[in-house]
C-alpha positions in Angstrom: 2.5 -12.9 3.9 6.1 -12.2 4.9 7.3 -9.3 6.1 9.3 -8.3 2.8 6.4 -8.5 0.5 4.1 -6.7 3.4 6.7 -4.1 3.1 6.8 -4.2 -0.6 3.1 -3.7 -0.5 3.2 -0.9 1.8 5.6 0.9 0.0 4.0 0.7 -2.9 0.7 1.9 -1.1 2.5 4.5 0.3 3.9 6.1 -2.8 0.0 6.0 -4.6 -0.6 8.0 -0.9 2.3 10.6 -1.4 0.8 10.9 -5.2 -2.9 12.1 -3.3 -2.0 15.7 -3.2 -1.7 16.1 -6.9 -5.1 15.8 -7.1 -5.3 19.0 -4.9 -2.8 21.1 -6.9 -5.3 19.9 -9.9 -7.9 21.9 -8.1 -5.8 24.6 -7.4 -5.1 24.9 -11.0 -8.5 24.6 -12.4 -9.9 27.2 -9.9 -7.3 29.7 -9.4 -7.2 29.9 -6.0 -6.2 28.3 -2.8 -8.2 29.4 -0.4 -9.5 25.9 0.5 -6.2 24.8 1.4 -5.0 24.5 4.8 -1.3 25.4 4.4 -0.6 24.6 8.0 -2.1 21.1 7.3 0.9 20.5 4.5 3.1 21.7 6.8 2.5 19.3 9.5 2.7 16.7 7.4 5.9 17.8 5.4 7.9 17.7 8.2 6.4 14.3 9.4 7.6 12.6 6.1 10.8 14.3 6.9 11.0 12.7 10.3 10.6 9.3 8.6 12.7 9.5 5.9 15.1 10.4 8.5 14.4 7.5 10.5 13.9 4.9 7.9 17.5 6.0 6.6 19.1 5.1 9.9 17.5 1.8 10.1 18.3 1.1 6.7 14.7 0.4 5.4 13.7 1.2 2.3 9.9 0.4 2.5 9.9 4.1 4.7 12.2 6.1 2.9 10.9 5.4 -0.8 7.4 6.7 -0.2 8.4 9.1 2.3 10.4 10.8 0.1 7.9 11.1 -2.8 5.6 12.0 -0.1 7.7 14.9 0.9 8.8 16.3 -2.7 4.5 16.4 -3.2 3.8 17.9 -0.3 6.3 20.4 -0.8 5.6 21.5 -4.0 1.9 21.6 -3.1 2.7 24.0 -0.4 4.4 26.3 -3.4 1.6 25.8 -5.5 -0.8 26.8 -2.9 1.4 29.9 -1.8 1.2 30.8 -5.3 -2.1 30.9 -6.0 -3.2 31.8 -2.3 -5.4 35.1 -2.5 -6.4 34.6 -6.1 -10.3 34.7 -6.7 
């Protein structure tokens, strides 16, 4: 396998991983409430995808900054989801 299409791969991989947290807002939205949700969690990991969009941009590569980015946008509107509905019971 050569590097491009392990990187093609990856990528793709990595935007079905960014995509994983929609399946968290979903339960969110059917229970009306995010008290399960570690917010701090998201956070963590927000500014990691960040951090490699970041560096994936200065090295000109693609393969990171694609699923980074979806990666981010998700995380970051799961945080606002789960601000939302944080306290609700």
């Amino acid at each position: 396998m050569t590097a491009t299409t392990l990187g093609f791969v990856a990528a793709t991989w990595g935007i079905v991983m960014a995509l994983a947290p929609v399946l968290q807002i979903h339960r969110i939205l059917r229970n009306n409430s995010s008290r399960d949700v570690s917010i701090g969690y998201l956070a963590v990991l927000v500014v990691g995808f960040a951090l490699w969009i970041v560096y994936g941009a200065a090295i000109g590569n693609p393969a990171l900054v694609v699923p980074n980015t979806a990666a981010l946008v998700t995380g970051i509107t799961t945080i606002g989801i789960a601000l939302r509905y944080r306290g609700r019971e």
